[in-house]
N, C-alpha and C positions, 0 to 999 in steps of 0.2 A: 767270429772265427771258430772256424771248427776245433777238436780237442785234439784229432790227430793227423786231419787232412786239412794244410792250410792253403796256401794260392800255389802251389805246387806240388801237393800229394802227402802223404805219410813221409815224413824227413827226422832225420835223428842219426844217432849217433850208433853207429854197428853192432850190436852184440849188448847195447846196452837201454839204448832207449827206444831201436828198431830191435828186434830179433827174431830171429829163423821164427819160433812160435807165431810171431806176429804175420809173417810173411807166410803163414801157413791157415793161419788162423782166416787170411783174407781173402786168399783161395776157396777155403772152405764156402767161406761165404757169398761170395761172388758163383761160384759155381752151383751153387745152392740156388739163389736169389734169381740166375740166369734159367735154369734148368726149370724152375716154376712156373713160369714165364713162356715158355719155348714148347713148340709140338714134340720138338726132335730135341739132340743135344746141343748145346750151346757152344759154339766154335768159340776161343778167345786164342789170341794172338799175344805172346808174351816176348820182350825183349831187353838186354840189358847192357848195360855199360863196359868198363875197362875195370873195376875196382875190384880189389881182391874176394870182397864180402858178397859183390855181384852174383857169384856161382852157388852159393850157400840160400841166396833168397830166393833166385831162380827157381832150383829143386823144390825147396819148401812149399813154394809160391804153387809150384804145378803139382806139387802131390797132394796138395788141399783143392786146386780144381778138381782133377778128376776122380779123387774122393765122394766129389760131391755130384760127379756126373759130365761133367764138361769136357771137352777134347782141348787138351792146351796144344797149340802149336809153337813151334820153339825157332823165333830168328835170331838167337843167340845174341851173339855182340852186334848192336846195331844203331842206331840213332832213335831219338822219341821221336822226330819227325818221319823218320820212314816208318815205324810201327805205327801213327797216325795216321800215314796213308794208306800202309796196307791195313789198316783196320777199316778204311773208309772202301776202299775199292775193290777188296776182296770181302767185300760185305759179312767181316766176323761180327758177334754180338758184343764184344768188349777187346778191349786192346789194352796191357800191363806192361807197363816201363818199369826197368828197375835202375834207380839211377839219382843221386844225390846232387845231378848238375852239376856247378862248379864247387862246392863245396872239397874240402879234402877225403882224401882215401877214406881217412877213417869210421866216415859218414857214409848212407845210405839212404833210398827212399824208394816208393812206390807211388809211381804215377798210373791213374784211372783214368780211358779213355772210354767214351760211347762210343757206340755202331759207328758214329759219324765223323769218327776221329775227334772228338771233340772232347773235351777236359771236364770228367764226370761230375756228377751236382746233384742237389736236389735231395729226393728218398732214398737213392741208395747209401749217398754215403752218411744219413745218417741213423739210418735203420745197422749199417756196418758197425757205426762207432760203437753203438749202443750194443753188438756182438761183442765187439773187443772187451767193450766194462764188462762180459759176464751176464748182461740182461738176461732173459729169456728171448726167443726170435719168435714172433706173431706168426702164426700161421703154420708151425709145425707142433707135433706131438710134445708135452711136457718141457715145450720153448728150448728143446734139441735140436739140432741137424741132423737130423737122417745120414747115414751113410749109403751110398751107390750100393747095388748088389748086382752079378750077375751079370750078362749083357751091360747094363745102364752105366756101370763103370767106366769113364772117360779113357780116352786114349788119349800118347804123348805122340805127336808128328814135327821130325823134323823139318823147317820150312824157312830153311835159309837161300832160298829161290825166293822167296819175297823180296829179300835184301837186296837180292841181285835187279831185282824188278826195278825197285825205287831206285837203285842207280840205273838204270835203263831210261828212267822217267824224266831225270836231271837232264843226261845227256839232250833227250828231245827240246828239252827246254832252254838247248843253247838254240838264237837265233843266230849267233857270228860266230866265222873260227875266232880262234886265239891263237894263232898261229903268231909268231912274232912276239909275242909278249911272258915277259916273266914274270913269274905271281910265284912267292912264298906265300907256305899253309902251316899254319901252326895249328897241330889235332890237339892239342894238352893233352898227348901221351893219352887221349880218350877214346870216344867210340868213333869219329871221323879219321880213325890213324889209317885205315884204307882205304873208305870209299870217296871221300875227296881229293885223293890222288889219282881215281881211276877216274873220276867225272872231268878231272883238270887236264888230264891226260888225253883223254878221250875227245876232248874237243880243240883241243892241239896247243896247247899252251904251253911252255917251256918252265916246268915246276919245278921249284924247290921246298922240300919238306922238312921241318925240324916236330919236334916231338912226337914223333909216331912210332916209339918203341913202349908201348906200355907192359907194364910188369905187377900189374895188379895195385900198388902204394903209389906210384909215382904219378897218378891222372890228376890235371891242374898243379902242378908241385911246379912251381917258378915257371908256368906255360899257360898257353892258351890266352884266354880274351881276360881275362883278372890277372895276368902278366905280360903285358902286348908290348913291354920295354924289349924285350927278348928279341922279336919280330921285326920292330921297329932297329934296332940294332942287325940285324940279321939283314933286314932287306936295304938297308944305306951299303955296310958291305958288304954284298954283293951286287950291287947297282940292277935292285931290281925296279919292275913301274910299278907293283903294287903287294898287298901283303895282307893276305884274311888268318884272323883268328878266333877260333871259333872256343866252346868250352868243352867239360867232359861229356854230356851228349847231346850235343851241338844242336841246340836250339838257337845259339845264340851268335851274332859274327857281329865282330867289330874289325878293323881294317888299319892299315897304315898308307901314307902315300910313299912316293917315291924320295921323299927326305922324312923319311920316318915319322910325319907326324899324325897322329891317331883321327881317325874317323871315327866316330860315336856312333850310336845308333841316333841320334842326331840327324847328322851331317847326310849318313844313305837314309833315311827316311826324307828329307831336304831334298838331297838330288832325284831322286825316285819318283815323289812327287811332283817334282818342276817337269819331269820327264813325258811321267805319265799324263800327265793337263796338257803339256805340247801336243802329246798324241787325240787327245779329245778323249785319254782311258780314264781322266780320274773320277770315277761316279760319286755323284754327289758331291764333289769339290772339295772332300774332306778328309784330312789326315787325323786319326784317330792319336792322342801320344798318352804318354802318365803325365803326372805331378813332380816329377822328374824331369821331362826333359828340360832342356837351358831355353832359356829367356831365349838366345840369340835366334832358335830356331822357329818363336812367334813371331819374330820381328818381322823373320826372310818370308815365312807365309803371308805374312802379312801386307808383305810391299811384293807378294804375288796376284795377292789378291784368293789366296786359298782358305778357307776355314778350316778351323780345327778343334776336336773337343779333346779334354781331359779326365781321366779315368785315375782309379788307384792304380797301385804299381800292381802286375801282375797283367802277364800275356793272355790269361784268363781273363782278366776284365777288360783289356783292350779289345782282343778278338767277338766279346757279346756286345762291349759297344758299339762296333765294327759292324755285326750282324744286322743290327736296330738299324742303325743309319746308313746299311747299305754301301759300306764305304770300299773300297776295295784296297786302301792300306792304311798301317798304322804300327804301334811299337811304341821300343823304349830305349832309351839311352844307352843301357845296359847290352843292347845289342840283337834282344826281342824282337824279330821281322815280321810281319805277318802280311802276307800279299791271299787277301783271302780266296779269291780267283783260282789259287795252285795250291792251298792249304790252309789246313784248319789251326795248325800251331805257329808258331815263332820254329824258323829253318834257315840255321846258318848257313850251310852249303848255298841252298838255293837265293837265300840272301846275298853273297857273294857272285853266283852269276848274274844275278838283275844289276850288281854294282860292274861288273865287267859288259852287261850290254849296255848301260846307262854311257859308260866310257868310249865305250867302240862306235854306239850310235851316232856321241857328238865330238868323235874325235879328239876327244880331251882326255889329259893325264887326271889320272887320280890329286896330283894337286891338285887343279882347278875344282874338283871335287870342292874338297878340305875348304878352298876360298870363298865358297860359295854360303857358309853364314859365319858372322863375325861370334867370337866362342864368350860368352859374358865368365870369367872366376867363378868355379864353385868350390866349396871346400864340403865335403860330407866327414863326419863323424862318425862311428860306431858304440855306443856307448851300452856295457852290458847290467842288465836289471832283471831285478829278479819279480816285477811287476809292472807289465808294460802299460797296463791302461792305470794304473793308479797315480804310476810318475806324470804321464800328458795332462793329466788332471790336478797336480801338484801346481799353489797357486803361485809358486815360486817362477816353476817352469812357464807359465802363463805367462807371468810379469816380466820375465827374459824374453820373451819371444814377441811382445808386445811393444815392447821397448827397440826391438832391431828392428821389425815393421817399419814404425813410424819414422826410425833414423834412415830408412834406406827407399822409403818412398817407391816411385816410378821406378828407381835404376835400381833395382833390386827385389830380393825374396828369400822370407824365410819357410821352410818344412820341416816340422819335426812330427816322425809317424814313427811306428813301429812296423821291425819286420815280420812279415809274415812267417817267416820258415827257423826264425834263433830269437834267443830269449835279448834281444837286442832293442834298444829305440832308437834310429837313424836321425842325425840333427845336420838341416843342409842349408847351406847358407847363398846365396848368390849374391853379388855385388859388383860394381865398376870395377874395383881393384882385390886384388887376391890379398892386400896387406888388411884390407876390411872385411873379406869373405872370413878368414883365419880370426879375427879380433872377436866378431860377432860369432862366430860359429861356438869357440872356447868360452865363450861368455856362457850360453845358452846350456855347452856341453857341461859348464860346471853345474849349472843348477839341475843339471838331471840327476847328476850325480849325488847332489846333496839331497835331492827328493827322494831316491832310492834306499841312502843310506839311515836318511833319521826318518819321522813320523811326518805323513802331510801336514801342510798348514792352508788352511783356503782364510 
């Protein structure tokens, strides 16, 4: 793991563990690092969220690119997935997300994208990190950054016609009206607070939208896809057929049916799949998921006759396993899409239309969806430490987690990993019943906790 770019970019805490310095300090770099590299200047495309700290990273972020040479252009409030694409289609050299996903307000982060729209890696970012501590930087004067002078001085372009593009892009990508049908969208008060209401619209749907007032504090605050109770409450009354909720910049879409009951990234990865093997789309027969998803949904592949491989958690590692075996979909639980065919990231919107052509195509309500794999109890934990790999390694934790194993056989599984993006280790428990998932799970979760607070014992 990196020190400060982990499976979703630089993340922390606003003003404390991210700050403007830092979002300046990256620009710097980046536009350094580009401009080296490049005959000409280096085009990057920057974009951000709904959060109030968004606009403070933003400036910082572009006044250390073009400090250092770069042209930033500016799509302001917008989605990662559509600065994805337009970093891929309007062939920029890098693409910058600002944006803490669903995390709260108070939080922030910066997501690195390649030319390719693809989630940056490799030398730069850790030639970057190594900026951040203060190193010296290889290859310049006294392991300084040079500043721009004169001409070479980057320019700021606004380019919120990109934005417009990428919903121009969605739209083509309806195969069916929706005329007839109602769909609640819950933005989390995030960055999809407009454009998924013009893409819904646009293809004739009859919308209903709750959280699409954002006010800088209020992005995922009791909304979006990490509060889908809302939604789910929202579309029973209102007797709608279906209900997407996506996060703060909506990479992510998880759904309700028409009796509120929650569709997973799961369940549209399930139906998706089934879809695309009918059509003869699905290459190479394989549904990419994590370590995450439920039991129920190897099962339904399985008595499909689909393969499937398993990755760490992180849309990052699903979409390179995806690449390898050529697969054309895959995800995660959590609501991570990834149809690699129409993009390089996880895109709730667009995830949501593939779940509305899935529906139209076979005539089925979003329940039918829902029914279509049996849902196994999970219980997840959060448990917070303040050393993630020493706890997994604590011989305690071992012996708890060894012990649920063996009790729970075939009909079950235990994971306990740590999260990438919070000082957190995730303890997940699966089993036949939810009165076991919760027994074992408490079990496991105490002894992290007792490994955290005293000295290992192996």
């Amino acid at each position: 793991m990196s020190k400060y770019f982990g499976t979703d970019g630089f993340r922390g805490e606003a003003g404390v563990t991210l700050t403007a310095d830092h979002a300046y300090r990256v620009g710097r770099f980046i536009g350094w690092y580009l401009a080296a590299r490049s005959n000409g200047k280096p085009r990057v495309v920057v974009g951000k969220d709904t959060r109030l700290s968004s606009y403070m990273f933003e400036y910082a972020l572009v006044a250390g690119l073009v400090a250092s040479g770069a042209d930033a252009y500016m799509m302001h409030v917008t989605t990662t997935p559509s600065v994805a694409y337009i970093t891929r289609t309007d062939k920029f050299d890098c693409g910058i997300m600002i944006s803490a996903s669903h995390n709260a307000y108070t939080d922030n982060g910066i997501k690195l994208l390649n030319g390719q729209g693809e989630k940056e890696d490799g030398e730069i970012i850790s030639r970057l990190e190594d900026f951040l501590d203060g190193k010296p930087v290889e290859g310049t004067e006294n392991g300084e950054l040079p500043f721009a002078k004169g001409e070479d001085v980057g320019r700021i372009v606004d380019y919120v016609s990109g934005r417009n593009r990428y919903i121009g892009y969605l739209i083509s990508l309806g195969v069916y009206s929706f005329r007839g049908v109602k769909v609640g969208l819950d933005c989390a008060n995030g960055a999809s607070w407009y454009i998924a209401k013009s893409v819904f619209e646009a293809l004739g749907a009859t919308t209903y939208v709750i959280n699409d007032k954002p006010d800088g504090t209020n992005i995922n605050e009791n909304a979006g896809s990490t509060h889908i109770e809302g939604l789910s409450k929202f579309v029973k009354e209102n007797k709608l057929d279906i209900g997407f909720a996506y996060d703060g910049d909506a990479d992510r879409c998880l759904a309700v049916d028409e009796k509120g009951r929650i569709l997973t990234g799961d369940h549209i990865l399930l139906a998706c799949a089934l879809h695309l093997k009918g059509k003869g789309k699905l290459l190479a027969n394989t549904v990419v998921t994590t370590v995450m998803s439920n039991l129920g949904l190897y099962k339904a592949l399985d008595k499909a006759e689909i393969c499937y491989e398993k990755t760490a958690v992180g849309d990052k590692y699903v979409y390179e396993a995806m690449r390898e075996r050529g697969s054309r979909l895959g995800g995660e639980q959590s609501g991570h899409i990834i149809f690699s065919k129409l993009a390089t990231t996880g895109d709730g919107i667009l995830t949501s239309l593939k779940v509305m052509e899935v529906m139209l195509a076979q005539k089925a309500t979003a329940g039918k969806l829902y029914e279509l794999m049996q849902v196994y109890p999970q219980t997840l934990i959060n448990v917070p430490v303040a050393d993630k790999k020493a706890v997994q390694e604590d011989a305690r934790v071992q012996r708890a987690v060894a012990e649920a194993t063996q009790k729970l056989g075939e009909n079950g599984r235990v994971l306990v990993r740590e999260s990438g993006t919070e000082p957190l280790v995730r303890v997940m428990v699966e089993a036949a019943t939810e009165k076991e998932c919760k027994r074992l799970a408490e079990k496991i979760a105490n002894a992290v906790r007792l490994a955290d607070k005293e000295p290992r014992k192996q």
